[in-house]
LOTOR-685111 format. One record per residue: residue in three letters; x negated, y, z negated of N, C-alpha, C in turn. Coordinates in steps of 0.001 Angstrom, whole numbers, plus 500000, padded with zeros to 6 digits. Layout:
LOTOR-685111
ALAXYZXYZXYZ/...
//
This chain:
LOTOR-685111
UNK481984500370474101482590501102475224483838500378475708/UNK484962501344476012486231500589476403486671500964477493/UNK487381500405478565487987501244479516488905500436479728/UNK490285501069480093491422501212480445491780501585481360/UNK492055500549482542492651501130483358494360500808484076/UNK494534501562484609496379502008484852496702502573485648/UNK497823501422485757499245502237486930500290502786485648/UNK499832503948485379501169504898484944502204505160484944/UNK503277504899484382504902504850484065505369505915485214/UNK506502505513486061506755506326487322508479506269486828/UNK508958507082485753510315506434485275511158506834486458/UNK512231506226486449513341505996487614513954507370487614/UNK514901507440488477515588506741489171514534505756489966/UNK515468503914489743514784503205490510512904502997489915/UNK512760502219490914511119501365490889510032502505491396/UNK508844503180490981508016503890491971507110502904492232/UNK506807502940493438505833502182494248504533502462494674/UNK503477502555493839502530503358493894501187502968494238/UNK500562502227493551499684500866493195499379500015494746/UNK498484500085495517498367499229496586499521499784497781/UNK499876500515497473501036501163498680500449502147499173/UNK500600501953500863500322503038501801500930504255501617/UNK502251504249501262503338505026501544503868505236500180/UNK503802505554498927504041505639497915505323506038498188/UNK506102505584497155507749505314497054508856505071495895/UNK509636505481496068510631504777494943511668503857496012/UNK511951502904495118512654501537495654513869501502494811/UNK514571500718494954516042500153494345515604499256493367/UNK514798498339494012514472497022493286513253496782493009/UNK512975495825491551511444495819491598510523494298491951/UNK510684495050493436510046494231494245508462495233494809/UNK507239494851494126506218495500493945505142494578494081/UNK504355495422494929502849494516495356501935494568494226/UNK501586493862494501500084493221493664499107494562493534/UNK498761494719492366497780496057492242496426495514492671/UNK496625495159493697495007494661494176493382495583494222/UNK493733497156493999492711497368494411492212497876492531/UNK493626498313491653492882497984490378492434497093489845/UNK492796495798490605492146494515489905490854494059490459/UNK490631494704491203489056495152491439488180496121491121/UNK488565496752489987488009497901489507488256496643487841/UNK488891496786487622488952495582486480487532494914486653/UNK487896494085487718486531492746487751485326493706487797/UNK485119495021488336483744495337488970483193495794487303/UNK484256496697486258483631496789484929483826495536484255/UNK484327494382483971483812493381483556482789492796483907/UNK482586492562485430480867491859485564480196493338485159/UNK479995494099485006479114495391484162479234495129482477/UNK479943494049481938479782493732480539480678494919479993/UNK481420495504480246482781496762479872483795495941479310/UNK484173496372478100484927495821477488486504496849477994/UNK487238496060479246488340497044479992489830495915479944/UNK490392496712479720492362496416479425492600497469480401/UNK494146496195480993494923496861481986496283496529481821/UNK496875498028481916498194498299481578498989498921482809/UNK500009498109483275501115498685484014502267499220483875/UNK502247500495483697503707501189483183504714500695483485/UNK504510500632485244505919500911486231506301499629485973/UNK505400498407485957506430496792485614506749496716484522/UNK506205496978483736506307497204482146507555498232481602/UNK507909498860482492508717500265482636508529501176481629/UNK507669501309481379507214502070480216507682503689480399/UNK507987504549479255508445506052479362506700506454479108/UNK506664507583479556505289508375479100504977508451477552/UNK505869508569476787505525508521475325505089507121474914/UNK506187506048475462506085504894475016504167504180475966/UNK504067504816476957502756504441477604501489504882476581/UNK501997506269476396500977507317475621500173506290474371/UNK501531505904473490501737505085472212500810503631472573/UNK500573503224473311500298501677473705498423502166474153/UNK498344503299474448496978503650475026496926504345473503/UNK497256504382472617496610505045471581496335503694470661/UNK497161502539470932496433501590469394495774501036470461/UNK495149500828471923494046500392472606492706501254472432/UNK492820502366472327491833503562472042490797503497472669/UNK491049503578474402489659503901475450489113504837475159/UNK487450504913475618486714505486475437487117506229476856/UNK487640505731477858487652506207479290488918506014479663/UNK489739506917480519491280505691480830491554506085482797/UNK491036505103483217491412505657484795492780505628485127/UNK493122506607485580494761506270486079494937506527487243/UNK495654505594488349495973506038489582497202506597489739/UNK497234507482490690498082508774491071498275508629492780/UNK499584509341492806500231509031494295500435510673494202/UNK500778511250495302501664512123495815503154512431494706/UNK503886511356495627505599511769495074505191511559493504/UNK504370510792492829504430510724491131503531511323490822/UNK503048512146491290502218513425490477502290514494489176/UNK503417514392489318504098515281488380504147514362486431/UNK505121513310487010504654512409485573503040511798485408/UNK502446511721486234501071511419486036500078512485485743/UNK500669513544485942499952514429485002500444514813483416/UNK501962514292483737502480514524482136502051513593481722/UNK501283512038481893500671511408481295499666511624480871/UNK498995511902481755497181512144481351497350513403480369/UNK498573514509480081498396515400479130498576514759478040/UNK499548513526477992500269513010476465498780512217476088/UNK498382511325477022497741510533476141496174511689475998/UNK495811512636476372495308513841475712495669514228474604/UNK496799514502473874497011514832473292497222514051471511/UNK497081512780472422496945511306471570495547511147471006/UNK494663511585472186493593510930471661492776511937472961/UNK492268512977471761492017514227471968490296513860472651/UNK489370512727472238488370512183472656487774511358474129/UNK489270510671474501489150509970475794489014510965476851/UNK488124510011477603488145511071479229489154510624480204/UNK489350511051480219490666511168481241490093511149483084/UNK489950509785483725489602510489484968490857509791486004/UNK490692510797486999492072510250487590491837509729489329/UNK492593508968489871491816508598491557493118508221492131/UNK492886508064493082494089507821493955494274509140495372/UNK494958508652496368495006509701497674495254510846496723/UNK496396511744496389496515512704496146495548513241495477/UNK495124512994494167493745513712493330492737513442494400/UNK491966512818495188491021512782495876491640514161496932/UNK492531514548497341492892515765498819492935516807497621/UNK493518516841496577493735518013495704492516518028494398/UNK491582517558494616490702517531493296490193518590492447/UNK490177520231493422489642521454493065490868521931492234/UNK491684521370493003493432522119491824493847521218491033/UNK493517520368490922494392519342489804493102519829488517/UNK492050519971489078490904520102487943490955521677487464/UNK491076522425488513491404523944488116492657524219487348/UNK493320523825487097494943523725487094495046522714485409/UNK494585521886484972494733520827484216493993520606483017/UNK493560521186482504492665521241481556492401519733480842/UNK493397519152480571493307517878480296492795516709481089/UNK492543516870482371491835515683483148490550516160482910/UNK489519515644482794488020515617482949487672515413484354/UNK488040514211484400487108514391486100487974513213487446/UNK488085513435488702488301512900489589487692512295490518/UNK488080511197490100487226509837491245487571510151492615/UNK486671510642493603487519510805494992487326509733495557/UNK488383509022496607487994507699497680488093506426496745/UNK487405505851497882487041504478496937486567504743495906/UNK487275504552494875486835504421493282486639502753492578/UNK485899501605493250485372500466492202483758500805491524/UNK483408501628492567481920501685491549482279503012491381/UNK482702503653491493482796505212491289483277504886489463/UNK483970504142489449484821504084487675483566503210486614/UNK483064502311487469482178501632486902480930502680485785/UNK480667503526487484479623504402486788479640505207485710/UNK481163505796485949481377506649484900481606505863483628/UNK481554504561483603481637503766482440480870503427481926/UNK479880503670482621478098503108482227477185504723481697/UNK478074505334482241477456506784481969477950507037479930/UNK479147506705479621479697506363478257478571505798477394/UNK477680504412477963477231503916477532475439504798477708/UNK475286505531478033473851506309477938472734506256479272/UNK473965505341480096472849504789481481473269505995482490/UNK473666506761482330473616507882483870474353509079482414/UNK474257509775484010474876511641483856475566511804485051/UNK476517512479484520477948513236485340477224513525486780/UNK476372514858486217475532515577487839475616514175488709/UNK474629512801488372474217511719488996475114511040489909/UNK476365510956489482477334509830490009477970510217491413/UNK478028510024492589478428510540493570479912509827493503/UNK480726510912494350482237510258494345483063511019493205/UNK482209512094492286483326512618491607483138514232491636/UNK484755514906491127484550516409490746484944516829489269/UNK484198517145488057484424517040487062484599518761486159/UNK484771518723484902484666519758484822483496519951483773/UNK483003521431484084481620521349483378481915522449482848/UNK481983522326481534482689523717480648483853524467481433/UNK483300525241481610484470526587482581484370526302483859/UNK483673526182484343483832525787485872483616524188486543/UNK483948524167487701484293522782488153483083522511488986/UNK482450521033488767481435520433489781481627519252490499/UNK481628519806491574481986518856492751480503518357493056/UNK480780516681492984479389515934493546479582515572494639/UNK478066515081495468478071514643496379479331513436497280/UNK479971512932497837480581511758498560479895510800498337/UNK480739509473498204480204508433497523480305507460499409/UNK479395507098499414479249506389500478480020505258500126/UNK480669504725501349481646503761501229480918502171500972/UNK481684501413500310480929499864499923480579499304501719/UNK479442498813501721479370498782503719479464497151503048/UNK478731496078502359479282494524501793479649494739500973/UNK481114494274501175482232493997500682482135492405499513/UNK481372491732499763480891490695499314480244490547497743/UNK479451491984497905479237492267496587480337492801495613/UNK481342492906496241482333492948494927482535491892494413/UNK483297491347492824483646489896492449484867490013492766/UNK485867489120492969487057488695492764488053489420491977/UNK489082489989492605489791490743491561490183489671490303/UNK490194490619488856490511489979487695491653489490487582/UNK491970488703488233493413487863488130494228487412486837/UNK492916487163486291493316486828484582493550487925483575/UNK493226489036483712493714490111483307494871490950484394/UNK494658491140485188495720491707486338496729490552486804/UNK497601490057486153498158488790486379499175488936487457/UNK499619488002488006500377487867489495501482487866488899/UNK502108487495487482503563486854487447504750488039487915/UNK504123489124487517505210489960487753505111490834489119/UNK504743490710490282504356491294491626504853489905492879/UNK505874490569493443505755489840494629507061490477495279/UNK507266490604497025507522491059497709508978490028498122/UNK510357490670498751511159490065498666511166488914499892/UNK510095489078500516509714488180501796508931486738501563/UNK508724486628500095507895485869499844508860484505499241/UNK508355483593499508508989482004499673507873481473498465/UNK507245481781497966506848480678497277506857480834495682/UNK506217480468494924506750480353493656505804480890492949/UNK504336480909493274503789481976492796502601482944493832/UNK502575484012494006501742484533495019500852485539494846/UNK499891486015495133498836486813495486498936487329496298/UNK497805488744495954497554489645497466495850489070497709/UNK494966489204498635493792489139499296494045490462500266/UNK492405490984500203491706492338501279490767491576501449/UNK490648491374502765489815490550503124488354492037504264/UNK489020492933504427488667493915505270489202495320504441/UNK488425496094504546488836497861504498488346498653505483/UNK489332499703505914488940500782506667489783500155508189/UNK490124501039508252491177500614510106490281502089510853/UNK490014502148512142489558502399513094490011503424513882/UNK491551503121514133492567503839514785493151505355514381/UNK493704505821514873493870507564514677495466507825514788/UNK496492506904513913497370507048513773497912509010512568/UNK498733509447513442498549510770512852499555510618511092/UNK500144509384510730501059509286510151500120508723508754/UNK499369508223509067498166507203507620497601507901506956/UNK497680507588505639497209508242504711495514507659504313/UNK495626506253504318494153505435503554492770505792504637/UNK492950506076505405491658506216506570490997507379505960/UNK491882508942505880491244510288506084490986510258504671/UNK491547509322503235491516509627501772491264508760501093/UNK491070507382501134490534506262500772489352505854501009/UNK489794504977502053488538503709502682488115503912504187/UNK488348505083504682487763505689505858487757504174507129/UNK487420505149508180487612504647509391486961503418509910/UNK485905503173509263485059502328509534485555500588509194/UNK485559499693510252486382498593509476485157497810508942/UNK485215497893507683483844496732506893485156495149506253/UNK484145494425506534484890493213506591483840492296505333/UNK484715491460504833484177490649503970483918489564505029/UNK482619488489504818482568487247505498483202486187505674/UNK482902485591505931484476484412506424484307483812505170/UNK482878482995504464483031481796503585483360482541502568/UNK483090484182501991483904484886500702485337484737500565/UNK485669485225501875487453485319501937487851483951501915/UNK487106482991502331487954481541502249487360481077501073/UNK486306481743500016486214480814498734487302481890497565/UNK487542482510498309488884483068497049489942482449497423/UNK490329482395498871491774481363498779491465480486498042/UNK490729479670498206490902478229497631490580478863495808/UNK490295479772495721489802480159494135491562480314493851/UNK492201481325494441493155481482494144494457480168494041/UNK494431479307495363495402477867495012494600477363493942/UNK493156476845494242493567475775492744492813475560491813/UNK492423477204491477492064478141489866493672478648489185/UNK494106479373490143495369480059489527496920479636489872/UNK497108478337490895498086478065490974499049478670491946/UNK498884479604493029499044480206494138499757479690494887/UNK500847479628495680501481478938496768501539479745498042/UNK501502480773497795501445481918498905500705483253498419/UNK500230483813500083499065484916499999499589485645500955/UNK499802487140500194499812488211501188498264488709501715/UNK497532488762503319496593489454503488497141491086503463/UNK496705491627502615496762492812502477495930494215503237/UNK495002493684504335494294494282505431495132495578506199/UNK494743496041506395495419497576507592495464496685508677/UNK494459495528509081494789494398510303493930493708510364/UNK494246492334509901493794491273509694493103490603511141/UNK494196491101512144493292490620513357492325491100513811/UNK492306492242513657490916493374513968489789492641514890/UNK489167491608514097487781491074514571488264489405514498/UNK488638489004516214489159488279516504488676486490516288/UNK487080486817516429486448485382515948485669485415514553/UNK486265486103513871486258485933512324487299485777511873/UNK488357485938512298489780485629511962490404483839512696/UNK489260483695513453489488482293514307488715481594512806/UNK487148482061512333486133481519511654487350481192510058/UNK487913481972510097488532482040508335489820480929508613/UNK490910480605509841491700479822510185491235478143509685/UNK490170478472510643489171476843510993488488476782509455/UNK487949477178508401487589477274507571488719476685506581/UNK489835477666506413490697476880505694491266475675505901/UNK491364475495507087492200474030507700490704472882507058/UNK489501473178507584488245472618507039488619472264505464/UNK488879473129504886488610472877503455489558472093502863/UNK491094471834503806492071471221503445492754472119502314/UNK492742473605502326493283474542501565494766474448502137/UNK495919474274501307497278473991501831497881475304500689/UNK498309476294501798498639477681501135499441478278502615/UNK500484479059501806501263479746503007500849481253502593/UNK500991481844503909499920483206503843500817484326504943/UNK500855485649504432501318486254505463500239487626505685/UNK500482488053506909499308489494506520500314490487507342/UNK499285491826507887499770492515508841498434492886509712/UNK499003493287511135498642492816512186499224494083513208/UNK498527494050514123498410495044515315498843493999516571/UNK500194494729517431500416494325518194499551493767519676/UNK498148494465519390497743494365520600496502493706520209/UNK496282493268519079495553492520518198495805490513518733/UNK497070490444519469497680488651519174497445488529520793/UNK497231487000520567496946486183521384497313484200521536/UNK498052483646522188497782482553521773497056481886521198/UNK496423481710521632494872481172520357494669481454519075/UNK494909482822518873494623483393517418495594483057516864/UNK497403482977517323498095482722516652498210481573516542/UNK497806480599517343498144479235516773497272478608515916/UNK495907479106515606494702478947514402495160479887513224/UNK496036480629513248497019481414512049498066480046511785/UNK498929480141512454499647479136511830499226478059511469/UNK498266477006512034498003475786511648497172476352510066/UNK496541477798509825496106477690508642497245478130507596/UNK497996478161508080499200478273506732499712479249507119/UNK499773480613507870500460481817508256502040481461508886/UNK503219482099507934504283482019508576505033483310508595/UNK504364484577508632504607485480508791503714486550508810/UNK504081487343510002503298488771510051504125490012510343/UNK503482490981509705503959492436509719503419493245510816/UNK504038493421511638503616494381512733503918495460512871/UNK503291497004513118503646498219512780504161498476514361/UNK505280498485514798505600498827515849506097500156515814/UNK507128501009514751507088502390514607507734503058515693/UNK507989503025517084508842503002518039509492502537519076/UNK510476502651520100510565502139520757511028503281521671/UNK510145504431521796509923505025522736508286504837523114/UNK508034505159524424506612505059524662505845506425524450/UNK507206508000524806506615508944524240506420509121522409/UNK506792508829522097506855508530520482505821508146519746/UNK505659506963520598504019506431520423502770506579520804/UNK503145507715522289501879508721522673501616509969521236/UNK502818510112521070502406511695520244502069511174518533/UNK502241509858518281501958509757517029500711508741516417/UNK499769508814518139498793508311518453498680506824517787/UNK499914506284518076499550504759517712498513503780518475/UNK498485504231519634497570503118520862497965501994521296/UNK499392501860521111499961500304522012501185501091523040/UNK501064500004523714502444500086524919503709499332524435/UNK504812499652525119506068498876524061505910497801525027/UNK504932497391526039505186496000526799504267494918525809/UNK503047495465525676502255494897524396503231494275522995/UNK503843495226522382504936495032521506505381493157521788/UNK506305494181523300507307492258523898506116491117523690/UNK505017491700523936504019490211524504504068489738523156/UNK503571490784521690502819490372520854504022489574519881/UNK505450489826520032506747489318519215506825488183520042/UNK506605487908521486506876486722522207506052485513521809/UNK505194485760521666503862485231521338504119484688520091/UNK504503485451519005504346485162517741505172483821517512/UNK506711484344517887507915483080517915507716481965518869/UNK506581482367519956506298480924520285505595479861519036/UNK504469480732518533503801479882517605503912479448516744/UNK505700479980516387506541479484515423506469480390513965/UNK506184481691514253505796482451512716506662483727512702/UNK507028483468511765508401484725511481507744486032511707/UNK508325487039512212508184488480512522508847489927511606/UNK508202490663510741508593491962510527508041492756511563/UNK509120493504511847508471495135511881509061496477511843/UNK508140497074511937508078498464510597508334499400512208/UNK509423500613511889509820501667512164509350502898511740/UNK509167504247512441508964505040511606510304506470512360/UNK511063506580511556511908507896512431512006508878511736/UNK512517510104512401512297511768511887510695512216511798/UNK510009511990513117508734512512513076509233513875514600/UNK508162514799514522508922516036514621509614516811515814/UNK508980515270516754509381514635518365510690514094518415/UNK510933513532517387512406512745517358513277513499518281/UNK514182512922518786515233513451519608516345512177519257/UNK517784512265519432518347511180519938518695510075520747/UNK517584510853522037517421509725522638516602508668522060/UNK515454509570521603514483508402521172514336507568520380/UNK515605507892518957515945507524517964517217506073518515/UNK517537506284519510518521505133520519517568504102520797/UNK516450504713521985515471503738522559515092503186521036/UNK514554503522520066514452502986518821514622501627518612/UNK516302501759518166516895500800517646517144499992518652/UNK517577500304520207517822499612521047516154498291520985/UNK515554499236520822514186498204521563514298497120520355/UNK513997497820519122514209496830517624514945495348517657/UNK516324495343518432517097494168519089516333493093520313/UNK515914494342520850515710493327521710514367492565521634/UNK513117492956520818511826492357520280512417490876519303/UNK513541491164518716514055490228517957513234489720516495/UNK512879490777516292512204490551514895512976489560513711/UNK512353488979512759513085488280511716513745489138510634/UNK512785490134510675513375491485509940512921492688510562/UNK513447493753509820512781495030510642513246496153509555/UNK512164497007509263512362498214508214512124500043509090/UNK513199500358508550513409501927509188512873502618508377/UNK511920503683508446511786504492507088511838505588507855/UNK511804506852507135511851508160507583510672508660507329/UNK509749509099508029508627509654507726508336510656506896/UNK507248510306505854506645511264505017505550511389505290/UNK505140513394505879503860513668505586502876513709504235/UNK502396512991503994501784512850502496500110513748502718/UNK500421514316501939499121515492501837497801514150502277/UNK496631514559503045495513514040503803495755513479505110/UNK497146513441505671497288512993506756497103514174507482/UNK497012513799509034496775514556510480498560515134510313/UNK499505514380509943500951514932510720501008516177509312/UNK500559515546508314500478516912506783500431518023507400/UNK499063518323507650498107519246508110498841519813509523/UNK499432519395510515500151519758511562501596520609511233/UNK502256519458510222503559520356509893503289521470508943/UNK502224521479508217502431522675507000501702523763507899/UNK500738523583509063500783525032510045501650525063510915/UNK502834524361511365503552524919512017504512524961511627/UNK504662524657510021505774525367509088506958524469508982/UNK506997523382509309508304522066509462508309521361508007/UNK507509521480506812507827521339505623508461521559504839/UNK509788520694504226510671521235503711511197520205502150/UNK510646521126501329510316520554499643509970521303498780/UNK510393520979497299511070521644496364509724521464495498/UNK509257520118495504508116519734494404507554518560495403/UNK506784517999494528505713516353495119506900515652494941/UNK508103515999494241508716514473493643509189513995494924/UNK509481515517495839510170515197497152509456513985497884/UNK508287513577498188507501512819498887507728511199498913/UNK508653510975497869509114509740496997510013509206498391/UNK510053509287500085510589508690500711512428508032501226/UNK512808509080499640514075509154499784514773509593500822/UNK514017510715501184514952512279501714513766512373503093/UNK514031512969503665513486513612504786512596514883504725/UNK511800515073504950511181516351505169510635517615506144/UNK510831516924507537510395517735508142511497518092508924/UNK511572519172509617512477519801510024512127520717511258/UNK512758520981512293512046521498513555513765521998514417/UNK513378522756514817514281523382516213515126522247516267/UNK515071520851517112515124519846517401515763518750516515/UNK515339519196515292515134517818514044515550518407512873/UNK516575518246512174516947518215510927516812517659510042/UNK516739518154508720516550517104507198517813516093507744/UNK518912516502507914520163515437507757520362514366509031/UNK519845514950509862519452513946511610519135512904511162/UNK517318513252510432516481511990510238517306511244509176/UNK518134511185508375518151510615507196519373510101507620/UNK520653510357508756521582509900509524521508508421510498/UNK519495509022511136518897507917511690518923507084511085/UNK518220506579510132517515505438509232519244504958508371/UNK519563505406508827521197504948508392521579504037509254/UNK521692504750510682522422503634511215521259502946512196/UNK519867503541512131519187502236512316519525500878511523/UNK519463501032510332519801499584509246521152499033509755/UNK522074499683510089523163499270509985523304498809511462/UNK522833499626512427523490498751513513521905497247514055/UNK521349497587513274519843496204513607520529495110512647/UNK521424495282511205521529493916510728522638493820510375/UNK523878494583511225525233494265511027525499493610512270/UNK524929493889513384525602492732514819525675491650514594/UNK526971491250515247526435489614515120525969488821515673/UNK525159488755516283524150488094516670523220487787515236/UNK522694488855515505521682488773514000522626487915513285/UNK523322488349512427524192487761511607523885486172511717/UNK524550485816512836524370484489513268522629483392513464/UNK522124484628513901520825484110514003520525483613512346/UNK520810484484511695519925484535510493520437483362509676/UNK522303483212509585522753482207509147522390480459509220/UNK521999480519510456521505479590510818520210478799510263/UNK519710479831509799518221479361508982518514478782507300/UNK520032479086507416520384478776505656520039477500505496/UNK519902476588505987519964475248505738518586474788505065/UNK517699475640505064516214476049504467516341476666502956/UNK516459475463501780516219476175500502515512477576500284/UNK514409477532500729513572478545500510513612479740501359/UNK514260479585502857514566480190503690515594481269503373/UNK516667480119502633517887480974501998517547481913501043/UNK516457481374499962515808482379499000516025483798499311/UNK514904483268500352514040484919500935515047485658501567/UNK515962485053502179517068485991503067517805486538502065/UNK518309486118501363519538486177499972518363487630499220/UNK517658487302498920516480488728498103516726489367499227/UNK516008489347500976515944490189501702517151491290501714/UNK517740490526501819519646491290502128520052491960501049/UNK519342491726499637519816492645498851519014493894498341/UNK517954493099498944517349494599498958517276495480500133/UNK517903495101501359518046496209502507519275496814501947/UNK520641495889501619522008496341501078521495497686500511/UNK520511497235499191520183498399498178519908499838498764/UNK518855499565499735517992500916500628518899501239501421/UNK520112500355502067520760501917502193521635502677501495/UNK522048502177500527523062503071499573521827503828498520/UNK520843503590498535520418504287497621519593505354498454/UNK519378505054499824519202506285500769520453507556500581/UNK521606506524500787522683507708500659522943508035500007/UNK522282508236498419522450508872497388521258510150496928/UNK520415510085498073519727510969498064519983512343498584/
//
């Protein structure tokens, strides 16, 4: 029995960003996260004794033929492929080619989009067999063990398959509640060399999920309503701190992205995992992301002393109505506390914007950028909002008709989509223009940032940073 599993060739224009991304995307540059959650589908059919290979198109840059060709002299018995939204379209021209390669393999497919669309991609496709909905690590397992004579299709909860002529939808696969019982993503097959983020300072790095499932009722998230649901299940402190140290000094690691929806969530387990690493004398620089209303002195200064020199904070506006209607749950005074706080404790600051949601106005798109300055972030990213099919804002704009797109390819974060009385395709995409431009052309910034050159590694990360914001906006304006 063989299985194969894959991030599927997303050919350019540009990088698609698919794999471990909230927000599936095409980029300028290939600056790409760690496929963390296939390299846990890796490890979960290897400890099952599955003889499984993993292939990445998009780093690999592979064309669909040339992918097709590489999955035909591997010759799975099974080939999982994950699927986004905006790359739907070539990921189904994949799963037809390598069908057509190797007329025997089952073809099953997972990811947000096939999990919201599973009745039509299966009605519609003759060539997929069956769809992993949600969390798919034991969901792929099973169907791999089912190859081998130990289950049946009917049995496996978590999928919709096809059964001759018509389609069978199984039961929901209850979500993993210990997290513990998973092993370690396969690092040695899912290798780090080619994944890392332009924020990253060290020389070789990793992602860690130390937690799944966020809580909150943001109308803009895709992983809650189509993934890993609401519920936050957390791995234990001594798991998450025996993979750091697995990861520095098994694999050579210098830095760790926590890859969590929010690492602070559960405040004296995040104190327990600090004190743990400092305990173990684990010497690793680490960044995660984090909820503004999540920080506290204390927590941040048991973050930094354990190696944390940066966090991602979803701040998303700097209106307060903005952030009522897009049900984030913080105040922009929370915001000041939680950026004040941070640069006391000495740890660099992103944060994340979201504009052209269907409230936008110009004022608010001002208060925006205005507030963005004055939080004083180390960096700060504008994006234009995409409703991605399973979200609350999806489901809102396609009944009140503010959807505006040609195909899925549209979803790829280039372009703008929603559109209202109020709000134009060309407004939002005007915004995120001169958001970038007027947050990191002042000089102030300028100056601030120069100042840090005197930092080899500092300079690194700024020198990558800057060329890949340079990139996002000209390659915004070519959309």
């Amino acid at each position: 029995m063989r299985v194969l599993v894959a991030n599927p060739p997303w050919p350019g224009p540009g990088y698609g960003a698919r794999s471990d991304v909230r927000w599936p995307h095409r980029r300028s540059d290939k600056y790409l996260e760690y496929p963390i959650y296939l390299a846990y589908v890796v490890a979960v059919l290897e400890k099952a004794g599955v003889d499984v290979h993993f292939v990445d198109g998009v780093v690999e840059e592979l064309s669909v033929q040339a992918f097709a060709e590489k999955v035909k002299r591997l010759r799975p018995d099974l080939i999982a492929i994950e699927c986004s939204t905006p790359s739907i379209t070539k990921d189904l021209q994949t799963a037809q080619k390598v069908k057509e390669e190797l007329e025997d393999t089952f073809i099953v497919l997972m990811g947000s989009h096939p999990t919201y669309f599973h009745k039509e991609i299966l009605s519609e496709n003759k060539f997929v067999d069956a769809i992993a909905r949600g969390e798919f690590d034991f969901t792929i397992r099973e169907l791999a063990l089912t190859f081998k004579g130990q289950q049946q299709l009917q049995n496996i909860a978590g999928i919709s398959y096809r059964n001759g002529e018509s389609i069978q939808i199984n039961e929901d696969r209850p979500l993993i509640q210990d997290l513990d019982t998973l092993p370690f993503p396969a690092r040695h097959i899912v290798k780090s060399d080619s994944y890392r983020e332009a924020v990253f300072t060290g020389r070789r790095c990793t992602t860690i999920v130390s937690s799944r499932g966020c809580p909150y009722q943001c109308v803009f998230c895709l992983w809650p309503r189509t993934m890993y649901g609401r519920k936050f299940r957390k791995r234990s402190m001594a798991n998450v701190v025996d993979e750091v140290q697995h990861v520095v000094e098994d694999c050579g690691v210098d830095e760790i992205y926590f890859d969590d929806d929010c690492l602070t969530l559960d405040r004296n387990r995040l104190l327990q995992i600090c004190e743990e690493i400092v305990r173990r004398h684990v010497k690793v620089k680490w960044m995660c992301q984090a909820r503004v209303d999540n920080a506290d002195d204390e927590v941040l200064k048991a973050m930094k002393q354990a190696g944390c020199h940066y966090i991602k904070y979803g701040v998303e506006s700097g209106s307060q109505e903005m952030l009522d209607a897009m049900k984030k749950g913080i105040t922009l005074d929370k915001v000041r506390r939680a950026f004040k706080l941070t640069r006391k404790a000495g740890i660099k600051t992103q944060a994340f914007f979201l504009l052209g949601l269907p409230w936008e106005t110009p004022e608010t798109v001002t208060e925006t950028i205005e507030f963005a300055k004055e939080i004083k972030p180390d960096s700060a990213q504008f994006a234009v909002v995409v409703p991605h099919p399973g979200t609350e804002l999806y489901d809102l704009c396609l009944e009140r008709g503010w959807l505006r797109y040609e195909s899925w390819d549209d979803f790829d974060c280039r372009k703008a989509l929603i559109e209202t009385d109020n709000l134009s395709i060309e407004d939002a995409e005007r915004y995120r223009t001169r958001a970038y431009k007027e947050f990191y052309l002042r000089p102030s910034f300028i100056l601030r940032t120069t100042l840090k050159l005197w930092n080899p590694k500092e300079a690194k990360r700024i020198i990558r940073s800057a060329k890949s914001i340079m990139k996002r906006i000209s390659y915004y304006g070519e959309s």
